[in-house]
DRENRO-669537 format. One record per residue (C-alpha): residue number from 0; x, y, z. Coordinates in steps of 0.001 Angstrom, whole numbers. Each point is the difference from the previous one (the first is absolute). Layout:
<rs>
R;nr;xx;yy;zz
R;NUM;X;Y;Z;
...
</rs>
This chain:
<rs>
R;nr;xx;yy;zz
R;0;24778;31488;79654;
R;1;2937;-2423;691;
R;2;-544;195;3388;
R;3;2531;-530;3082;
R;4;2563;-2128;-1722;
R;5;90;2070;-2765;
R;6;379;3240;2138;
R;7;2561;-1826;1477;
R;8;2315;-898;-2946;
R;9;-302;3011;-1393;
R;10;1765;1830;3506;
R;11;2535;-2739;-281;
R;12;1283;1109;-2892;
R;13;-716;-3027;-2049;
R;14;219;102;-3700;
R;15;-2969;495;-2350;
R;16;542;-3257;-989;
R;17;-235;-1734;2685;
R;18;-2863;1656;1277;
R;19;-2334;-957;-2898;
R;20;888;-3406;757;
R;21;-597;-100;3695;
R;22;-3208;1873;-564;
R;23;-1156;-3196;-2539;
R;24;1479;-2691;2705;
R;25;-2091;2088;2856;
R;26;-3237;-152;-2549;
R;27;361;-3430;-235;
R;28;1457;182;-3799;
R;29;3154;-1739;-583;
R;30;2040;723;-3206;
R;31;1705;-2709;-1620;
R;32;3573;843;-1567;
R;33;1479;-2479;-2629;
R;34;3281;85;91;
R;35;2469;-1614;-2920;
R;36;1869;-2787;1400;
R;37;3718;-358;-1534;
R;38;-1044;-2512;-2724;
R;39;-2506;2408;-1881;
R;40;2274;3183;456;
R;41;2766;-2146;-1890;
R;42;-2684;-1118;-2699;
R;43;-870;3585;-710;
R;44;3368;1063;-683;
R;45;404;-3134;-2413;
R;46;-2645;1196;-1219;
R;47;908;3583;-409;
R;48;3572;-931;-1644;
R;49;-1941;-2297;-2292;
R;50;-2046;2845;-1606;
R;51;3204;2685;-173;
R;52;1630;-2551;-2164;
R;53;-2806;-530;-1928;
R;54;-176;3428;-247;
R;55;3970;922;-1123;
R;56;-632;-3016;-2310;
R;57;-2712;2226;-1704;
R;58;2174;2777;-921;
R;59;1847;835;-3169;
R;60;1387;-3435;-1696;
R;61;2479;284;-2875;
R;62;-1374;-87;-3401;
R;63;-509;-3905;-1480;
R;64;85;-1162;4216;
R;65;-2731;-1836;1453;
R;66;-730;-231;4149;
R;67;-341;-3224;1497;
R;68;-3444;1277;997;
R;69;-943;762;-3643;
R;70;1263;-3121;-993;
R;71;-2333;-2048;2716;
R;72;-3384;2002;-1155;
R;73;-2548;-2150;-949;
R;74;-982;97;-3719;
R;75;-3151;2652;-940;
R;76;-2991;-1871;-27;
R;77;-2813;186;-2752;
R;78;-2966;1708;1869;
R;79;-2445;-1628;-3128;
R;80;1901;-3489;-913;
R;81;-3168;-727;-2294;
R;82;939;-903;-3559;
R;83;-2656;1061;-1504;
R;84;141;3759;1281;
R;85;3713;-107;-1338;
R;86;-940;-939;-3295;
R;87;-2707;2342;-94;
R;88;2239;2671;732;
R;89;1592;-835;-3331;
R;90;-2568;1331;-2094;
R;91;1065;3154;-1666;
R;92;-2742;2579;-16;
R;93;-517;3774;-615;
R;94;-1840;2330;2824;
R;95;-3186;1839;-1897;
R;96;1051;3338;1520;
R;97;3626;-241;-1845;
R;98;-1985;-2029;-3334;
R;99;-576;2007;-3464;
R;100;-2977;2296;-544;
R;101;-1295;-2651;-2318;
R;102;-531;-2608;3164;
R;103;-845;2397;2159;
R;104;-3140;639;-2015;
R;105;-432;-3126;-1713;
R;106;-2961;-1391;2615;
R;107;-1497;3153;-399;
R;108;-392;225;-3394;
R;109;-1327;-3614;244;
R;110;-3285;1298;1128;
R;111;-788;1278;-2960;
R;112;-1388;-2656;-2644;
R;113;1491;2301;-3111;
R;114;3628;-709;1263;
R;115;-419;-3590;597;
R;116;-1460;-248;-3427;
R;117;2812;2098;-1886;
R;118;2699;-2024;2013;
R;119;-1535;-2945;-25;
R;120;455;-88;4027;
R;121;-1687;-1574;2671;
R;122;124;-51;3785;
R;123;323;-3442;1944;
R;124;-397;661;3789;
R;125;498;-3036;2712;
R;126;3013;-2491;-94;
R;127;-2382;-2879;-1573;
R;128;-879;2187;-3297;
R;129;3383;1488;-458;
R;130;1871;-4025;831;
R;131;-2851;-597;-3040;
R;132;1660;2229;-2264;
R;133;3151;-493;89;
R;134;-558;-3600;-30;
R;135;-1440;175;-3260;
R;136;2432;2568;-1528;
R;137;-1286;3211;380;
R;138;2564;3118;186;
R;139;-485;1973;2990;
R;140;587;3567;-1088;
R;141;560;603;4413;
R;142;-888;-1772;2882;
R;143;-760;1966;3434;
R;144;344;-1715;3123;
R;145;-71;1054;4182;
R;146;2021;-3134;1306;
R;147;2946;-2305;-1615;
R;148;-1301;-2654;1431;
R;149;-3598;475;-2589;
R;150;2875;-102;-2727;
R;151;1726;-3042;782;
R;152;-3025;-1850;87;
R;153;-647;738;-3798;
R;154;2412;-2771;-1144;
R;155;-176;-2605;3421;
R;156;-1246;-386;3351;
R;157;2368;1453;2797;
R;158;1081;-3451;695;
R;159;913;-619;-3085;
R;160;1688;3404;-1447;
R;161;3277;-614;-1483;
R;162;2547;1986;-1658;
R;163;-1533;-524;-3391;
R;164;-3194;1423;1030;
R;165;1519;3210;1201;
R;166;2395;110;-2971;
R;167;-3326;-248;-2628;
R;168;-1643;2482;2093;
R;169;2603;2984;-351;
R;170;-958;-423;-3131;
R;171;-3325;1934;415;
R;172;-62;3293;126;
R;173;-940;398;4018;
R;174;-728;3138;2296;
R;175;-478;-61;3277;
R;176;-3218;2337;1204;
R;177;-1375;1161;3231;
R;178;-3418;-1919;723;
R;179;-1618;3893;-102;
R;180;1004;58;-3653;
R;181;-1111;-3370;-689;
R;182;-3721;230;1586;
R;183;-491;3263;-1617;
R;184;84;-1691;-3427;
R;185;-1741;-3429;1127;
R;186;-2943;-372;-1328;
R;187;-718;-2204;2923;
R;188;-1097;940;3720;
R;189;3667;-1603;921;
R;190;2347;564;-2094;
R;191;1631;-3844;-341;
R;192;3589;1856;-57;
R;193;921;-875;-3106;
R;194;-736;1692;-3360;
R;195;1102;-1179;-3561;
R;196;-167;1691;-3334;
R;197;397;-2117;-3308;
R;198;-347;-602;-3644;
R;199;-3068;-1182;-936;
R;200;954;-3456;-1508;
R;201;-645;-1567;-3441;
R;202;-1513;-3241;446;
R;203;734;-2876;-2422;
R;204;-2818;-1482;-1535;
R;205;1600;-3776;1427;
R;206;-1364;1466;3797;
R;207;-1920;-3333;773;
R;208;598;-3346;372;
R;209;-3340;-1918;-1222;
R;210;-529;-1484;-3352;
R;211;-3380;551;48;
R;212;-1760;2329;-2962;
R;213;699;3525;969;
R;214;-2860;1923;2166;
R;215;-125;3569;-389;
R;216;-1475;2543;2725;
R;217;-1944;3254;-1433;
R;218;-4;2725;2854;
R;219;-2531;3100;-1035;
R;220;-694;2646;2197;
R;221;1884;-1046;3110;
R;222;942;2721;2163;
R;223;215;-1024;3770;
R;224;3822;-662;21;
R;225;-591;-2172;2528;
R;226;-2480;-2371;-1858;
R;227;2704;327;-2661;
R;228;2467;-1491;1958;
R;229;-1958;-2843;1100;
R;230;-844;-921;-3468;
R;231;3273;113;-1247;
R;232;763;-2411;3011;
R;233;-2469;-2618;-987;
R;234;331;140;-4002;
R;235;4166;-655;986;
R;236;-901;-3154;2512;
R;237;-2817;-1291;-2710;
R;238;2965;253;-2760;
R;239;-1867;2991;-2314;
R;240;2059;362;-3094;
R;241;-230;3566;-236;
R;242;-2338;2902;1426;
R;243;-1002;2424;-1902;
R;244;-1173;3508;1573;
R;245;-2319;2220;-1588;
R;246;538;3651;-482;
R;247;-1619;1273;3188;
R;248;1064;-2497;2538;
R;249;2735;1485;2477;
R;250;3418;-115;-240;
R;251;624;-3774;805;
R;252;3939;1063;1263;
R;253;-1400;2913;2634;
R;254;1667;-1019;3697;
R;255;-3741;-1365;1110;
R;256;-681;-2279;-3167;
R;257;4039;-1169;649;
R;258;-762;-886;3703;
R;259;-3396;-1529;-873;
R;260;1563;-2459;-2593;
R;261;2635;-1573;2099;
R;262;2504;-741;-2294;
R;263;-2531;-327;-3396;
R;264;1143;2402;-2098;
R;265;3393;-1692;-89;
R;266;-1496;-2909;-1684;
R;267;-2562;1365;-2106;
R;268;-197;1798;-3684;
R;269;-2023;3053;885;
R;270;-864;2204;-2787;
R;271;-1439;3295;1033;
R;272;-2263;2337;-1493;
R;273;-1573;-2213;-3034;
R;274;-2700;1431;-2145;
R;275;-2910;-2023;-1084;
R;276;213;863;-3109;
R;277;3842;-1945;-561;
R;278;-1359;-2994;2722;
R;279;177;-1847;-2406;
R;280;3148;-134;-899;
R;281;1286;-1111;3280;
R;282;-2525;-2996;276;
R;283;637;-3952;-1710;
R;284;-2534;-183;-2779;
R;285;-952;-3565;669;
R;286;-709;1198;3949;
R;287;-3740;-34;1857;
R;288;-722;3265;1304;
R;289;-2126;170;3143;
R;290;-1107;2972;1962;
R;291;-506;357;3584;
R;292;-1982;2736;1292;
R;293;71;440;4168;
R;294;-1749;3246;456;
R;295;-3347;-1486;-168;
R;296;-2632;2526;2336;
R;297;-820;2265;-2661;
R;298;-587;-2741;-2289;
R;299;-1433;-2124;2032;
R;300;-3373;81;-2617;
R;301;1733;-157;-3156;
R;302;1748;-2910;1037;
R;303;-2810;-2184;865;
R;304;-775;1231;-3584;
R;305;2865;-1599;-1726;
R;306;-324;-3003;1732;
R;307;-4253;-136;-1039;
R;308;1516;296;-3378;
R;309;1917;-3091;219;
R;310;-3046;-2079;-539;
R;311;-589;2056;-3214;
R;312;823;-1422;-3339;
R;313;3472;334;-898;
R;314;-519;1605;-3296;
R;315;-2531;2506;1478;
R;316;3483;1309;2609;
R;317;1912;-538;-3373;
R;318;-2244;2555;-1589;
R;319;51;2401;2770;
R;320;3676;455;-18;
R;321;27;196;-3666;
R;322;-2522;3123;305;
R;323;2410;2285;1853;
R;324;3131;-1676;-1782;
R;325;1402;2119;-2750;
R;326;2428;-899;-2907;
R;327;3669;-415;1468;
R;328;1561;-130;-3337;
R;329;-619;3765;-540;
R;330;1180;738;3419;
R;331;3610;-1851;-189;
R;332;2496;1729;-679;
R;333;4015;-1073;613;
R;334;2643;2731;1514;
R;335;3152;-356;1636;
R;336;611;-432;3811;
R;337;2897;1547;2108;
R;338;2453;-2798;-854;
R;339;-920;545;-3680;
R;340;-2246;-3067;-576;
R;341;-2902;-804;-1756;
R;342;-3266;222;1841;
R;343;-3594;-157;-1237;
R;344;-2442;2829;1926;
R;345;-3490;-307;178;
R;346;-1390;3917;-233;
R;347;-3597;-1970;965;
R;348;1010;772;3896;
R;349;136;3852;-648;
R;350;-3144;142;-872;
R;351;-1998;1005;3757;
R;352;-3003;-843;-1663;
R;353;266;-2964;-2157;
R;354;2110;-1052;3852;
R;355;-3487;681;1985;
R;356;-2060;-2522;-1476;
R;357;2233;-2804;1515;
R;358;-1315;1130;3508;
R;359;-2980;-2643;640;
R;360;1774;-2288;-3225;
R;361;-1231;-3690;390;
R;362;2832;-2502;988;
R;363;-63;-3196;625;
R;364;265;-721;3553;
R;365;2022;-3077;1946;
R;366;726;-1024;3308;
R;367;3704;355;405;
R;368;115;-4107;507;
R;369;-1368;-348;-3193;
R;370;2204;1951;-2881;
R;371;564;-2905;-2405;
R;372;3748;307;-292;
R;373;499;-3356;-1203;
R;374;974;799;-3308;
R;375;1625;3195;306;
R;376;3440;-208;-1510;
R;377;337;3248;182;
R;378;-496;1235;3273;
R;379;-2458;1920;1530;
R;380;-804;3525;641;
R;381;-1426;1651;3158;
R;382;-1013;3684;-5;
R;383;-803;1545;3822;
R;384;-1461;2760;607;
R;385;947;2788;2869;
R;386;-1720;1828;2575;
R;387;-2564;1465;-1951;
R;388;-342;-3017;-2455;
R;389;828;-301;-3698;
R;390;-221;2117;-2433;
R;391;-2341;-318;-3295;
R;392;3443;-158;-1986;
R;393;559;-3025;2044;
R;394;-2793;-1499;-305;
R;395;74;826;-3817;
R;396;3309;-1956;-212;
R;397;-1435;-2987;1443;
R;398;-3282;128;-1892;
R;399;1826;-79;-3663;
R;400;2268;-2699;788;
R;401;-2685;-2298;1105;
R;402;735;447;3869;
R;403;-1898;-1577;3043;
R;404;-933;1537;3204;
R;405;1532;-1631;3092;
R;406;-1892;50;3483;
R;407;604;-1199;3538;
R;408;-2875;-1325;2012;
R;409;-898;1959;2631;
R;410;-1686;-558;3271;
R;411;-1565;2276;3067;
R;412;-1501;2277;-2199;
R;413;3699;1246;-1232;
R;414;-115;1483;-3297;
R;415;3723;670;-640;
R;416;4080;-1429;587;
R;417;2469;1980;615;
R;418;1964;241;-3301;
R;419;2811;-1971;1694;
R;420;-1800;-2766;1530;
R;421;-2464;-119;-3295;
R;422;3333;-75;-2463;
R;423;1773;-2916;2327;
R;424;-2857;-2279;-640;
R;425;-516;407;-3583;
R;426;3948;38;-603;
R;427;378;-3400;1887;
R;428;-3182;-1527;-1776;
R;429;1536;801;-3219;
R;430;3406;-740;513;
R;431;-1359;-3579;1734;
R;432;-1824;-651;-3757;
R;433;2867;1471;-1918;
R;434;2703;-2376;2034;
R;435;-2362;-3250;-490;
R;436;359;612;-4190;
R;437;3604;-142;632;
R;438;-51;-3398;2009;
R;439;-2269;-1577;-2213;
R;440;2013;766;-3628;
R;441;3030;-1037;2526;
R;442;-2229;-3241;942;
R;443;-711;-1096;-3359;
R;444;3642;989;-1450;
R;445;1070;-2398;2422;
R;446;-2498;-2831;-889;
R;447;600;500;-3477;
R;448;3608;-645;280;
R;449;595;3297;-1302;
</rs>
């Protein structure tokens, strides 16, 4: 209800209009009107003419013409100025999807150790390994990679990059590969992003830079890759001359051994799957031969044994080994190797049971502080055994060439190393003894005016 002065505007005739508005003014709600004053009418028709010329300006120009509006545009502006993401987007690289059956499959055939050996592949997965390898001349048969930016950083840091960086890199053969595809053939929890597959290298025998006599390492039985690994590790910082690996280790290029050596295998001579009875042929003449056993629980007995025996007379240990020693000569025979050389083979180590009487066979027994390497000329020797410790065709070897048992002191009731940590400190011992025969021929040379 309006009440009386509405009734009575709406007799007089008044206009709808008007009566809404005296109905607000009688309710005590005023209505404020804004009205344009002559200035802004005049600035919104400027303002209208301005955008109808802009607009006829807009139409169709004559071919070759260029608007006054066109020409005044501000240049385009580079969302990403950063150098480094331009240069990366130089690299030239193939999409796995549109890549050759042979890359397609390539990381899965990888998995299985018969194709790596017939190929002679192996798989290098994180950007530290795979910088590694190329570093140190290995081909890369294809690299696999998520993000450009994991690429670039093969050659320098972003900061760094330069155009001959990403000119060496489209060299590689590179395909780019969705993360899915890339953590489905990790062998990692998280897949790093970057997978590499390469050549396994030949190493020159010139791999290391000491002038000491050369130390050789004798793996038997090793077949945690990941112990592997870490060995490899250590005998490349101690400066090992060569490792040799036992038929029966594991592969020493599968993906885990590869990520456990950080780099080793690059600077090592690995030679895989030796027999004993050939060892010798790969071992200096004139070297010691020692023998470190770390799986020591089971023998725990035996051991204190050996070392009861020490106090024995020498010719009565001499006599002991001579009892279970048979005549060599008859056994050595020469045949020809894969490269078509000359090798002597000892049939004595196919014999299981002329090979079980080495079990318990007496050896003399040192601390690994005390190996007498003062007059070794020709290196040393040092034969570790694996998980399950060594075999009696290892301990055969070092029992006819005069070996030594090496052992670590242990404390807290402990009873065994790990065959890394155990390996580090008789590889550093020796190589410490080994490096002070250098320096003192070098000492006297020098004193002698030689």
């Amino acid at each position: 209800m309006l009440g009386a002065p509405g009734c009575l505007l709406r007799v007089l005739g008044c206009g709808e209009r008007a009566w809404v508005r005296s109905s607000r003014v009688v309710a005590r709600r005023p209505v404020r009107v804004h009205l344009k004053g002559p200035q802004q009418e005049a600035q919104q028709v400027i303002r209208e003419y301005e955008d109808m010329q802009a607009a006829a300006s807009r139409k169709v120009m004559i071919p070759g013409q260029k608007s006054k509006h066109s020409e005044q545009a501000p240049p385009a502006v580079d969302p990403d100025p950063n150098p480094d993401k331009l240069l990366r987007n130089r690299i030239h690289f193939k999409l796995l999807s549109g890549a050759g059956s042979y890359e397609r499959k390539l990381l899965e055939n990888m998995k299985h150790p018969k194709y790596r050996s017939e190929h002679q592949l192996f798989v290098a997965e994180g950007h530290r390994i795979i910088r590694e390898a190329l570093e140190h001349g290995a081909t890369p048969a294809a690299l696999y990679f998520t993000r450009l930016g994991l690429v670039a950083a093969l050659k320098a840091p972003p900061s760094e990059l330069k155009l001959e960086h990403v000119i060496a890199l489209n060299d590689l053969p590179l395909f780019k590969a969705p993360y899915k595809t890339l953590q489905m053939w990790s062998s990692v929890t998280t897949s790093p992003g970057i997978v590499g597959v390469f050549k396994i290298p030949t190493i020159e025998p010139t791999t290391t830079t000491t002038i000491s006599p050369p130390l050789t390492l004798v793996l038997d039985e090793l077949r945690e890759p990941g112990n592997l690994g870490g060995v490899l590790r250590t005998a490349a910082a101690v400066g090992v001359h060569q490792v040799l690996l036992m038929k029966g280790c594991c592969d020493p290029w599968d993906v885990k051994v590869v990520r456990a050596g950080c780099g080793a295998h690059f600077r090592l001579r690995i030679h895989t799957k030796l027999t004993w009875d050939s060892i010798m042929n790969c071992v200096p003449e004139s070297a010691k031969i020692f023998l470190a056993d770390v799986h020591r629980g089971e023998d725990a007995e035996d051991m204190l044994g050996v070392a009861g025996e020490e106090e024995e007379d020498g010719a009565a240990i001499k006599q002991r080994k001579i009892n279970i020693r048979r005549d060599s000569s008859e056994d050595n025979v020469y045949e020809l190797d894969i490269e078509g050389n000359k090798v002597m083979v000892d049939n004595s180590y196919s014999d299981p049971e002329h090979l079980e009487l080495y079990k318990n066979v007496p050896l003399r027994t040192v601390r690994y502080d005390q190996l007498g390497l003062g007059g070794s000329d020709g290196g040393a020797v040092l034969v570790v055994g694996g998980e399950v410790g060594v075999s009696n065709a290892a301990k055969k070897f070092v029992s006819d060439n005069c070996g030594t048992k090496v052992t670590v002191p242990l404390a807290n009731g402990m009873d065994s190393l790990n065959v890394g940590v155990a390996s580090g400190v008789v590889l550093y011992e020796m190589q410490k003894q080994l490096h002070n025969i250098t320096s003192k021929k070098l000492q006297e040379k020098y004193e002698s005016g030689g």
